[in-house]
C-alpha positions in Angstrom: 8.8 5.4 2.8 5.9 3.5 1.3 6.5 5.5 -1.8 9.5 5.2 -2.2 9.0 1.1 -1.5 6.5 1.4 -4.5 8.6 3.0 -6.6 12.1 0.9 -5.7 9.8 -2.6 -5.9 7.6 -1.6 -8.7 7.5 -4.9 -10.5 5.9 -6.3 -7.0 3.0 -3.8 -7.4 2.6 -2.9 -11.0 -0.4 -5.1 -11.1 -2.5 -2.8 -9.3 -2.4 0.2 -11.5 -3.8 0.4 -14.9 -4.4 3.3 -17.5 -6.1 5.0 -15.4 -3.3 5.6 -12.8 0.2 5.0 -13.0 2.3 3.3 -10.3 4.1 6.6 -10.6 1.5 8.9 -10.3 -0.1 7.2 -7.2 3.4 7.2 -5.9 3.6 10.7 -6.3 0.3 11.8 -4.7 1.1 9.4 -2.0 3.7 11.6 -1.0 2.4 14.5 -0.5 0.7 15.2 3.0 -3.3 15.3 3.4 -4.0 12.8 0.3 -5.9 9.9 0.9 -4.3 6.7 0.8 -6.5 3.6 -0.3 -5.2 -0.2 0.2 -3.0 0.0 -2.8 -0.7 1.6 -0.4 -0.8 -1.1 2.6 1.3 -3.6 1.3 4.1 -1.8 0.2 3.8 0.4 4.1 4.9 -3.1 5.2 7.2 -3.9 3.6 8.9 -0.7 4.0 8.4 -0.5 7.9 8.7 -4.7 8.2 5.9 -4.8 10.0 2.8 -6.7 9.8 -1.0 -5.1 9.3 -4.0 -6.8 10.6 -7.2 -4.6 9.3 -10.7 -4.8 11.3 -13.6 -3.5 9.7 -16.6 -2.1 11.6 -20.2 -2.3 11.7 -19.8 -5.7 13.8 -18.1 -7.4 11.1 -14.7 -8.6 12.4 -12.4 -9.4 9.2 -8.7 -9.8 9.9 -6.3 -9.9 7.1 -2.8 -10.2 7.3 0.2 -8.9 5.2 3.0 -10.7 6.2 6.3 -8.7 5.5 8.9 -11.3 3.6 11.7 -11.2 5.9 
């Protein structure tokens, strides 16, 4: 669903890729089960699920950061 989000939305997310990796080619990997998934894909997961993502990261370092979904 995310991919497809990325690929339906691209204009919102083009600005992430570069020559190095397509929107399209990241989109394709994405889909494909076991692949690792980096943040490039959490915005998109949100919007496509309308749900919001807080992220906490460890090592007692407590960093919340929101994606609010446009509703």
């Amino acid at each position: 669903m995310a991919a497809k989000e990325l690929i339906e939305n691209k204009e919102n997310y083009q600005e992430e890729f570069d020559d190095s990796e397509s929107l399209k080619e990241y989109a394709e990997k994405m889909i494909c089960d076991g692949e690792f998934a980096d943040a490039r894909i959490n915005l998109p997961m949100c919007q496509s699920q309308n749900v919001n993502l807080k992220i906490y990261l460890g090592d007692n370092h407590f960093e919340t950061i929101n994606i609010n979904v446009q509703k």
